[in-house]
N, C-alpha and C positions, 0 to 999 in steps of 0.2 A: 066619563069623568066630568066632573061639574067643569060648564068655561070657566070661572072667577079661580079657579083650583091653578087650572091649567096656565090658563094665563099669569096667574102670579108666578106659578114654578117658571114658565118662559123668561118673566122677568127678572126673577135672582139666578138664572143659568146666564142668559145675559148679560148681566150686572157681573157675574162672578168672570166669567170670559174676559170683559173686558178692564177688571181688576186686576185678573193675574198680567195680562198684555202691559198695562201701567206701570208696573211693579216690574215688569222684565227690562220695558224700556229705564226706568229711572236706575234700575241696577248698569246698566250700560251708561250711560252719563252721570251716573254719581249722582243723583237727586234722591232727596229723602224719598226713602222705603214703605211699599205698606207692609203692616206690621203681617207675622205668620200665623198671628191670632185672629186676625182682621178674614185673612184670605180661609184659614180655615173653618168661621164663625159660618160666612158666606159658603161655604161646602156642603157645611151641615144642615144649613137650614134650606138646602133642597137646591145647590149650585152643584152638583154633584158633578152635570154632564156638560157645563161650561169651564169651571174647572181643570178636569182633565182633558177636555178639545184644546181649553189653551196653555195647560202645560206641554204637550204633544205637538202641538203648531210651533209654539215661540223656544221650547226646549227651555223652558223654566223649572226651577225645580227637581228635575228630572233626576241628579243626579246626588242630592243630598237626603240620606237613608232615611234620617228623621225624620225630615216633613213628610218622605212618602209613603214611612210610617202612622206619622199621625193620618194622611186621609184615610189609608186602607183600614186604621180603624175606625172613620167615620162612616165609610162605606159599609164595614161588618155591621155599625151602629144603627145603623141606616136601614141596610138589609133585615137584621133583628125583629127592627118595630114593623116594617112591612108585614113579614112572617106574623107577627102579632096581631097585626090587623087583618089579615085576609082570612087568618084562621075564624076570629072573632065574627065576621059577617057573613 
């Protein structure tokens, strides 16, 4: 895997980690929210494995169908274009 690849995917799992962790803590003190567009943008574009570390850590999200609806189709989405690509090279 190219480093610049790698390292960027580190950096939005990272980013995405500690999005969701912001977003649990302001739900607990009543501070503006990040939006579920926002956290799932960051999922898609390759937060996949931060995302889920910190819904699973901080128990965010966890239990509202929707949202974990939408990731597991970004995950299907995700998975999909992999398949696409590995077939391809």
């Amino acid at each position: 895997m190219d480093k610049y690849l790698f390292f960027t995917l580190l950096l939005i799992n990272v980013l995405s980690f500690f999005l969701f962790k912001i977003d649990k803590k302001n739900s607990i003190i009543g501070k503006r929210r990040i939006s579920e567009l926002a956290l799932c943008f960051v999922t898609l574009i390759g937060g996949t494995i931060g995302s889920l570390m910190s819904m699973q850590i901080y128990r965010h999200k966890t239990r509202k169908k929707s949202f974990i609806f939408k990731i597991v189709m970004i995950i299907a989405i995700q998975c999909s274009i992999l398949f696409f690509l590995v077939d391809r090279i």
